[in-house]
ChimeraX commands (.cxc) that place a marker at each C-alpha (Angstrom):
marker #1 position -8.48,-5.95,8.32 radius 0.5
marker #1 position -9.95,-2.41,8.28 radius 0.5
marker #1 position -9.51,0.90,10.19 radius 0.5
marker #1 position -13.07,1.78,12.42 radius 0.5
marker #1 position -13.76,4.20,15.01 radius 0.5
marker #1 position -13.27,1.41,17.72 radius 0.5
marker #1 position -15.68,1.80,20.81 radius 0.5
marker #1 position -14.58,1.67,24.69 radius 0.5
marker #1 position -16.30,-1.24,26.27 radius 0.5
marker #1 position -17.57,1.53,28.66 radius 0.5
marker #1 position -19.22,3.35,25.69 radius 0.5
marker #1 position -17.51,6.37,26.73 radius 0.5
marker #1 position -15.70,7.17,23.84 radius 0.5
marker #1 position -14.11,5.71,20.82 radius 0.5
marker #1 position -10.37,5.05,19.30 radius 0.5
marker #1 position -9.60,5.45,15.84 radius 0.5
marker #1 position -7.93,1.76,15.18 radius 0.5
marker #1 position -6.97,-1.17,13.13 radius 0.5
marker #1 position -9.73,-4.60,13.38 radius 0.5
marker #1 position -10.36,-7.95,12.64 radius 0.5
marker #1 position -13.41,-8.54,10.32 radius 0.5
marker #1 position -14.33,-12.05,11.56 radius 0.5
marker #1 position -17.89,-12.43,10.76 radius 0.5
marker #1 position -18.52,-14.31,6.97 radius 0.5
marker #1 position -18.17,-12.82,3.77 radius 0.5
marker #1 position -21.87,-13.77,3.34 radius 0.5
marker #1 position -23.38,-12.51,6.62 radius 0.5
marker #1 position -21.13,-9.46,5.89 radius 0.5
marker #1 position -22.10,-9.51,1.65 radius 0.5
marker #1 position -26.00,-9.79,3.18 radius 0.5
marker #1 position -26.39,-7.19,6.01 radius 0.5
marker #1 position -24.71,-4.03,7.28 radius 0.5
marker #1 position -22.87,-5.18,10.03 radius 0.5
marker #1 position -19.92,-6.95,10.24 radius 0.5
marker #1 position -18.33,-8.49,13.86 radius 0.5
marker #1 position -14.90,-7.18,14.57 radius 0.5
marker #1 position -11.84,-7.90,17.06 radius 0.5
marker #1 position -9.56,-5.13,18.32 radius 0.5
marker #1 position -5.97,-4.69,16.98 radius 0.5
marker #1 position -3.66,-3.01,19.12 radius 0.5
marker #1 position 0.05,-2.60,19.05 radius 0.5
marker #1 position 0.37,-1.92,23.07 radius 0.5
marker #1 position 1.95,-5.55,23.19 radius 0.5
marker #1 position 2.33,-6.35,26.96 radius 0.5
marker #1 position 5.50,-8.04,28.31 radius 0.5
marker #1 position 3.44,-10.81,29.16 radius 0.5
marker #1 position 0.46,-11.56,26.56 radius 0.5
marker #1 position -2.77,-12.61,27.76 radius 0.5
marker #1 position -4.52,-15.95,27.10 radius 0.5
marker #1 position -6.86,-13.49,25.00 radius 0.5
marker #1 position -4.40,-11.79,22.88 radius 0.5
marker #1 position -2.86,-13.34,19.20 radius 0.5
marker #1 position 0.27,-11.67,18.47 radius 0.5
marker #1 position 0.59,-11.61,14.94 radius 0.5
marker #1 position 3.57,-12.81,13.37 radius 0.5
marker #1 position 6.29,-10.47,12.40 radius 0.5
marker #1 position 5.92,-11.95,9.15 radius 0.5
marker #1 position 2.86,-11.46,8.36 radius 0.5
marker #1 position 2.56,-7.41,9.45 radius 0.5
marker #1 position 3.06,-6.02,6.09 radius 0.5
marker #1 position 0.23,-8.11,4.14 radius 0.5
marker #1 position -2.56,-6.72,7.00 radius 0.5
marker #1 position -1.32,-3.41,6.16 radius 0.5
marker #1 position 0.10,-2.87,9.90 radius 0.5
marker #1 position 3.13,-0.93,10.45 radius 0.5
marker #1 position 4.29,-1.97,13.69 radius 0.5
marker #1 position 4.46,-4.95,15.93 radius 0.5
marker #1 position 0.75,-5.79,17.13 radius 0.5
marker #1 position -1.97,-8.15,18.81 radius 0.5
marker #1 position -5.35,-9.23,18.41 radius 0.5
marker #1 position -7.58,-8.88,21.40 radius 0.5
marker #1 position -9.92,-11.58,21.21 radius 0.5
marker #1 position -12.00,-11.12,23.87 radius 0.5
marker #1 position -12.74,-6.91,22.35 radius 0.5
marker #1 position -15.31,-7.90,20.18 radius 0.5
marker #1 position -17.83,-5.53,18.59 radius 0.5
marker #1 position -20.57,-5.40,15.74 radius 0.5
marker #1 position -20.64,-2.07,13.84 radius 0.5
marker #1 position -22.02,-1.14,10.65 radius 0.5
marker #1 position -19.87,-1.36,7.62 radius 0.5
marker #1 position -20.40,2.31,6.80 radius 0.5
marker #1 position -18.33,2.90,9.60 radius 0.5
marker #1 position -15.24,1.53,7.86 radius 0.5
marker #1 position -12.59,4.36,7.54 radius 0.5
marker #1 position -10.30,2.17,4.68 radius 0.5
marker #1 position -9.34,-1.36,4.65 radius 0.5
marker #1 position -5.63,-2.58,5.18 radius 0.5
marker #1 position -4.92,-5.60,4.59 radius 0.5
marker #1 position -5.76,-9.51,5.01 radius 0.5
marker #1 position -4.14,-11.78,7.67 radius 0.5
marker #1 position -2.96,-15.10,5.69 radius 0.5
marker #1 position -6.05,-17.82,5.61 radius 0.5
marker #1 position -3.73,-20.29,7.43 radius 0.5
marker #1 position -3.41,-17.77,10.39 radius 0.5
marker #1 position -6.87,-16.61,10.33 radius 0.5
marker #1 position -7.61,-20.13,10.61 radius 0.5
marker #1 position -6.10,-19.90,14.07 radius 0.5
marker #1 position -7.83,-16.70,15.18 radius 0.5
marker #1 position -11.26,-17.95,14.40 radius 0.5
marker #1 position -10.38,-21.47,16.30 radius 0.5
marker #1 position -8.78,-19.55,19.35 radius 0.5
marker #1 position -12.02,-16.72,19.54 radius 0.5
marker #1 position -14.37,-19.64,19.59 radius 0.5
marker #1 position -12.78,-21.98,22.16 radius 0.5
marker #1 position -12.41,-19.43,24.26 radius 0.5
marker #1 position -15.79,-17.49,23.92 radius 0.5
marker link #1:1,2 radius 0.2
marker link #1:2,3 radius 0.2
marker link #1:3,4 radius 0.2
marker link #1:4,5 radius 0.2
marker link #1:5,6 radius 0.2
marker link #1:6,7 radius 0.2
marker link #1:7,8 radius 0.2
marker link #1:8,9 radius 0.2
marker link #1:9,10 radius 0.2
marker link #1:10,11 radius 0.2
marker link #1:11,12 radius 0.2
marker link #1:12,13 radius 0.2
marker link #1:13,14 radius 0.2
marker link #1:14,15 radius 0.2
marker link #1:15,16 radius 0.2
marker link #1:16,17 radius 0.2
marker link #1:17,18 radius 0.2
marker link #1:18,19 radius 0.2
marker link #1:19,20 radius 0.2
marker link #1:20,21 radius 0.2
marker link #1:21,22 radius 0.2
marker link #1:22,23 radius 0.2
marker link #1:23,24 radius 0.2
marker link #1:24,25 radius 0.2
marker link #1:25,26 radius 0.2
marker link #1:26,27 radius 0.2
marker link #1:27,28 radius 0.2
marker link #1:28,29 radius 0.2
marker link #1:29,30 radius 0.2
marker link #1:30,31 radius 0.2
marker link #1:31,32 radius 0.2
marker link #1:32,33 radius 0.2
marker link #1:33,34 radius 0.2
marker link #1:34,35 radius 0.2
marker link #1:35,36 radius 0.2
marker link #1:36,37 radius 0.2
marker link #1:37,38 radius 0.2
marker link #1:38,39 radius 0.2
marker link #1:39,40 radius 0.2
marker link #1:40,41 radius 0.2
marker link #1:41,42 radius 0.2
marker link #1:42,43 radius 0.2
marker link #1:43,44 radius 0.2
marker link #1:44,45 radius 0.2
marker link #1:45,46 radius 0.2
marker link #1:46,47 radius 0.2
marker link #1:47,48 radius 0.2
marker link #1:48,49 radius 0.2
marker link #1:49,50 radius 0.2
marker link #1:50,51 radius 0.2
marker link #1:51,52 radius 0.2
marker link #1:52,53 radius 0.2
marker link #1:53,54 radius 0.2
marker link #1:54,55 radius 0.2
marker link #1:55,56 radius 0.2
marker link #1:56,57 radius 0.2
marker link #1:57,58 radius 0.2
marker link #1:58,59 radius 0.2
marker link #1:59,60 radius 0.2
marker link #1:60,61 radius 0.2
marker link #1:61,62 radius 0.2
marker link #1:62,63 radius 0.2
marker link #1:63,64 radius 0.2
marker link #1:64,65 radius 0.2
marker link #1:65,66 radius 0.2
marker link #1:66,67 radius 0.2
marker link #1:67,68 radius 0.2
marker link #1:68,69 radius 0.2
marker link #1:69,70 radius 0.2
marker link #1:70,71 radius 0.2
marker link #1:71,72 radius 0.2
marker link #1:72,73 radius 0.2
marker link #1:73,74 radius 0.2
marker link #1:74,75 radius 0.2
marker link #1:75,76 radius 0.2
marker link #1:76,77 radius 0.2
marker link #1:77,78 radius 0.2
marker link #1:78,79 radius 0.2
marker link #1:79,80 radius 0.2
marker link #1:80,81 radius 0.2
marker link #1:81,82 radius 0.2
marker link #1:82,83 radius 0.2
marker link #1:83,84 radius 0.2
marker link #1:84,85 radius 0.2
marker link #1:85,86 radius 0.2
marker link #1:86,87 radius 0.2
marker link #1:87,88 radius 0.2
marker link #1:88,89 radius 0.2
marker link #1:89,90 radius 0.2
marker link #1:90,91 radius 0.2
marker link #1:91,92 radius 0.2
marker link #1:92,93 radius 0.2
marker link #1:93,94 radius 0.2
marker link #1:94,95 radius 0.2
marker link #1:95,96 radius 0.2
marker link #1:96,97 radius 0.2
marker link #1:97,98 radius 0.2
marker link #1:98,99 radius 0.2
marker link #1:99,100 radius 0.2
marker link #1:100,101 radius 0.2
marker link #1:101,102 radius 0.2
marker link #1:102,103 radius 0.2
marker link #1:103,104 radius 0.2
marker link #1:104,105 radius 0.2
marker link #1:105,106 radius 0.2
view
């Protein structure tokens, strides 16, 4: 997990927050972009079928302070120079369960 400048899907502006690297270490270790998902800790009373809420658990090892979710379908590609600092890993186990979520969804 890293903290990016995080665009709007409108493209009017950006938001300073926490993402999901989910593209490989080797398309990442080859090129200059890396695919993201959106982290946000606005956790709605009712999640949607789009949104992972990480386990309480597992906060502290992604290096996240407070309760949050990943919003699958807020995908973007940026360029790693964009990268503010990273935070933290989610375990391999639940990563696992991201990656098999994003995909048979999208």
């Amino acid at each position: 997990m890293v903290l990016v400048p995080f665009p709007f899907t409108d493209l009017t502006g950006i938001k300073q927050r926490p993402a999901l690297v989910v593209s490989s270490e080797q398309l990442n270790a080859r090129g200059h972009d890396a695919i993201l998902l959106a982290i946000t800790s606005q956790i709605p009373t009712t999640p949607g079928v789009d949104d992972f809420l990480i386990p309480a658990s597992e906060l502290s090892a992604c290096g996240l302070p407070k309760p949050s979710l990943i919003k699958l379908a807020k995908a973007v590609t940026l360029h790693q120079s964009l990268f503010i600092r990273p935070l933290g890993a989610l375990p391999s186990g639940t990563l696992a369960e991201v990656l098999g979520r994003f995909h048979r969804q999208f």
